[in-house]
C-alpha positions as CSV (number, residue, x, y, z in Angstrom):
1,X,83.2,63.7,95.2
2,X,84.3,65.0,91.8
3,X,83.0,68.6,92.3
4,X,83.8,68.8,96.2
5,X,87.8,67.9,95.2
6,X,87.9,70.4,92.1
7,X,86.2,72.6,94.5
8,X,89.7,72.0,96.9
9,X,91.8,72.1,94.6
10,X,90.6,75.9,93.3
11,X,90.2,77.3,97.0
12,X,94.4,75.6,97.2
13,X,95.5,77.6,94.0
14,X,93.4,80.8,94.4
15,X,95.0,81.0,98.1
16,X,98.7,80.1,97.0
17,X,98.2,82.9,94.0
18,X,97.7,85.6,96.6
19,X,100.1,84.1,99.0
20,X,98.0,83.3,101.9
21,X,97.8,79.5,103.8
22,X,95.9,76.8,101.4
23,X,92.6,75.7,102.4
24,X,92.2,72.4,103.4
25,X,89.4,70.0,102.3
26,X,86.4,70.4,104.9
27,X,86.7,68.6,108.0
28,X,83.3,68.9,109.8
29,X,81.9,67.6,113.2
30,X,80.7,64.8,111.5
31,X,83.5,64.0,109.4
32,X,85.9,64.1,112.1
33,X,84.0,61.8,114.9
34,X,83.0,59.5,112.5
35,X,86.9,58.6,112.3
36,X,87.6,55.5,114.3
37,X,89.9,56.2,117.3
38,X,93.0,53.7,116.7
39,X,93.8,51.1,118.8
40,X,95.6,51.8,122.3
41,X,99.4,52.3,122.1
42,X,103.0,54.5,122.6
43,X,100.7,58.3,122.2
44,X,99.2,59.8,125.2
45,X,97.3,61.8,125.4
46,X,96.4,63.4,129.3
47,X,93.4,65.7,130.5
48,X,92.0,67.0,133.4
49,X,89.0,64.3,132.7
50,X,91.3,61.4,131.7
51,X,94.4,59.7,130.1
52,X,93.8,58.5,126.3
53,X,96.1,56.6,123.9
54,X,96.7,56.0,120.4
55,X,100.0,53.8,118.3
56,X,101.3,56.9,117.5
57,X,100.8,60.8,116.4
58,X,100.0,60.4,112.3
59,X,101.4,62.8,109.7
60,X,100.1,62.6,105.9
61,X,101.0,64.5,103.2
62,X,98.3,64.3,100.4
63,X,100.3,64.4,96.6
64,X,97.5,65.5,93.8
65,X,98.9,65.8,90.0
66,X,97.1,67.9,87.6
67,X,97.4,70.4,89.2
68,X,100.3,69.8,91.0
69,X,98.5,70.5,95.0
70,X,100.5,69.2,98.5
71,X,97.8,68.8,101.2
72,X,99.8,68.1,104.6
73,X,98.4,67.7,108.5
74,X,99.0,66.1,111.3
75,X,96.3,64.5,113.4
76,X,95.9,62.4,116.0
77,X,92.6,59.8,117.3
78,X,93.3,58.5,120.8
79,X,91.3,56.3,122.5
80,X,90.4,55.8,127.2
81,X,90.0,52.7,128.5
82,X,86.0,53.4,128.8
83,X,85.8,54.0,125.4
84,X,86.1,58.0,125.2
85,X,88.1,59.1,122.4
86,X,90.2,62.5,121.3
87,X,91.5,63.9,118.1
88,X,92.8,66.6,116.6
89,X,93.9,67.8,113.0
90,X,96.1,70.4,112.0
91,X,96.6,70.9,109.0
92,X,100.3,72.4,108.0
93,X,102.3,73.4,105.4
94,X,106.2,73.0,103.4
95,X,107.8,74.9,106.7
96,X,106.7,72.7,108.7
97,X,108.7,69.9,107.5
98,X,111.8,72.3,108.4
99,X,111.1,74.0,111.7
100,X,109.3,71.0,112.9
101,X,106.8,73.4,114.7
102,X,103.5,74.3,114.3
103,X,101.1,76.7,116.6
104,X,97.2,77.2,115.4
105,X,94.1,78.6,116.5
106,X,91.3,75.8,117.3
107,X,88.4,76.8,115.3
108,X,84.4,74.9,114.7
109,X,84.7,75.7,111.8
110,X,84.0,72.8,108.5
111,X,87.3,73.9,106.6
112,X,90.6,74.3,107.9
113,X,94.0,75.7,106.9
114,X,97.7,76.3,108.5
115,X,97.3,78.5,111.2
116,X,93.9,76.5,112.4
117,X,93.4,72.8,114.3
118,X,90.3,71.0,114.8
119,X,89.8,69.5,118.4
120,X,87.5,66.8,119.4
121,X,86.8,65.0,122.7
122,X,83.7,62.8,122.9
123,X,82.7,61.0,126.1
124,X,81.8,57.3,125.9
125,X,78.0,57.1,124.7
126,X,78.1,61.1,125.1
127,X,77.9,63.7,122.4
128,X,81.0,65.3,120.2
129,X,82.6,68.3,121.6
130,X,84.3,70.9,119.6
131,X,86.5,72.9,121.2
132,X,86.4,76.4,119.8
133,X,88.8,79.1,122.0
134,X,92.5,78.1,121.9
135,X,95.4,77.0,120.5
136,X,96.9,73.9,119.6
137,X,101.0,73.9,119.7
138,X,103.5,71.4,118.1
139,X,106.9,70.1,118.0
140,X,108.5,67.2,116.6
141,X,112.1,66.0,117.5
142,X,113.4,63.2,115.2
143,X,110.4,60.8,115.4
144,X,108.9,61.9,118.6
145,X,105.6,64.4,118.5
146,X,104.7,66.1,121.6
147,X,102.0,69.1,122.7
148,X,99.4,70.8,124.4
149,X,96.1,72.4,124.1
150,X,95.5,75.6,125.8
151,X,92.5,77.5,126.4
152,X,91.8,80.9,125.5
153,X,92.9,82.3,129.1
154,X,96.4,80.2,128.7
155,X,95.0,77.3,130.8
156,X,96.5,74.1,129.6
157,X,93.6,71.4,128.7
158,X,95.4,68.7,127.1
159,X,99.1,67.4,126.4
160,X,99.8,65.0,124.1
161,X,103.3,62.6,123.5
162,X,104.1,60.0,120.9
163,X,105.8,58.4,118.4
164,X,105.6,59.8,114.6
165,X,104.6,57.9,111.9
166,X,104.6,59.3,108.2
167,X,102.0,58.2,105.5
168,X,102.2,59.5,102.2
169,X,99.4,59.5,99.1
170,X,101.0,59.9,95.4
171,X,98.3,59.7,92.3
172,X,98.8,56.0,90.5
173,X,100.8,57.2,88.0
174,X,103.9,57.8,90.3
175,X,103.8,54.4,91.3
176,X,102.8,53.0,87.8
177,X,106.2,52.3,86.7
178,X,108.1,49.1,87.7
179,X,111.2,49.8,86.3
180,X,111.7,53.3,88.1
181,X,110.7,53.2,91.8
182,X,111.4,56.5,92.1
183,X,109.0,59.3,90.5
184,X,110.4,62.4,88.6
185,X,111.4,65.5,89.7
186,X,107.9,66.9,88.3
187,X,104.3,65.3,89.0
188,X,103.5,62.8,86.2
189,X,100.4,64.1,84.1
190,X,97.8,61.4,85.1
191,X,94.8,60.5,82.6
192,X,91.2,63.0,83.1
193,X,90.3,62.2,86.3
194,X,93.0,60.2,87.6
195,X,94.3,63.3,90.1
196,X,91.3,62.3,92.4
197,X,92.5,58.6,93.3
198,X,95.7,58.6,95.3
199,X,97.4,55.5,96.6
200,X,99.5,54.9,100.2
201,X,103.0,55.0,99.0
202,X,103.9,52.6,101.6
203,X,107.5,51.5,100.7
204,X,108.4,55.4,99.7
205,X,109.0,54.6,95.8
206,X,108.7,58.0,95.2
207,X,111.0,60.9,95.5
208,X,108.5,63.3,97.0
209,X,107.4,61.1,99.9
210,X,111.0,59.6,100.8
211,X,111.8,63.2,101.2
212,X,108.8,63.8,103.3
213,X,110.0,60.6,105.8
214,X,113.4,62.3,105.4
215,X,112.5,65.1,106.9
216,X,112.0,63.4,110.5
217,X,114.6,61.6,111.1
C-alpha cells in the first residue's frame, strides 16, 4: 500500500508540474464491483433495463499532507430491487467545487483522472460490465446531483437524481488538536508515514473540508 500511494502521489505532482488533470489512484474492474452497492434510498438512478437506487449521490475529497495532494470525485453505487447494482466514479478537480459541473469521457481503463468516469452495471448473479464509449455529464444545484450517461452516438443510457452528501478525509494531524477544531491555513506536517492514513472529518473541524461542504449549499 506504501509504494502504490507514493506511486499516486508522484503521477499527482508530475501532472500538476506540467499543468495537465491529476491522476487518480487506480480504480479497476475489480476494485470498483467489489464496492457494496448502498442501501436503497432518495438517488435514482433509471435505464432502459431498470430503475436503481441509492441514499444519495456521494462526493469525497481526499486531503494528503506531505505533500500537500487534494484527490476529489464524485461517485455513486445504486442498488434494483433484484439485486442488480450501478456505479460510477468521476473523479474532478478545484473547479468543480465552483461551476458545479462536470462532463467526462467513460473509459476501461484502471486509472482515472478529470475529464474520465468509470461506469459499472452488473446484473444480479451476472458478470460486471464496463462501459467504455461515452460520456458521463454532471450538475449539482445546492444539495441536489443530477445526470445522464450517453452513448457514443448521443443515445441517452442512464439518468441519475439525488441528494448530495459530502465526506471529507484530512491526515490525523489536522484533527489532532482539541483545543483548535479548526486546522491551519497550511497542511500540518504529519510524522514519516503518517500522510498515508486519513480520517472522515465527520463534524468538518477543519478549515479545508468546511469549505468543501460550503461550497454546496
Amino acid at each position: 500500500m506504501l509504494i502504490m500511494r507514493q506511486a499516486v502521489v508522484s503521477a499527482a505532482l508530475l501532472l500538476g508540474a506540467c499543468a495537465k488533470p491529476r491522476e487518480e489512484p487506480a480504480v479497476s474492474r475489480e476494485a470498483l464491483t467489489a464496492e457494496r452497492p448502498q442501501p436503497r434510498g432518495a438517488a435514482t438512478v433509471r435505464t432502459d433495463e431498470g430503475t436503481y437506487s441509492a441514499p444519495s449521490v456521494r462526493f469525497s475529497a481526499d486531503f494528503l499532507a506531505d505533500p500537500p495532494v487534494t484527490l476529489m470525485w464524485v461517485a455513486l453505487s445504486a442498488q434494483a430491487e433484484d439485486g442488480s447494482t450501478w456505479r460510477f466514479r468521476m473523479p474532478v478537480d478545484e473547479t468543480f467545487l465552483k461551476s458545479k459541473h462536470a462532463t467526462a469521457q467513460l473509459t476501461p481503463r484502471t486509472a482515472t483522472g478529470p475529464g474520465l468516469a468509470v461506469v459499472d452495471h452488473q446484473k444480479a448473479q451476472g458478470p460486471s460490465m464496463l462501459m467504455d464509449e461515452g460520456a458521463l455529464d454532471l450538475t449539482v444545484t445546492g444539495r441536489q446531483a443530477k445526470g445522464e450517461v450517453r452513448t457514443k452516438d448521443g443515445r441517452v443510457r442512464a439518468t441519475f437524481e439525488g441528494p448530495l452528501t459530502v465526506e471529507c478525509m484530512v491526515p490525523p494531524a489536522w484533527l489532532g488538536d482539541a483545543s483548535a477544531r479548526a486546522a491551519p491555513s497550511a497542511p500540518v506536517p504529519a510524522s514519516p508515514g503518517a500522510d498515508e492514513v486519513r480520517v472522515l472529518d465527520e463534524a468538518l473541524a477543519t478549515s479545508r473540508c468546511r469549505s468543501v461542504a460550503d461550497a454546496f449549499r
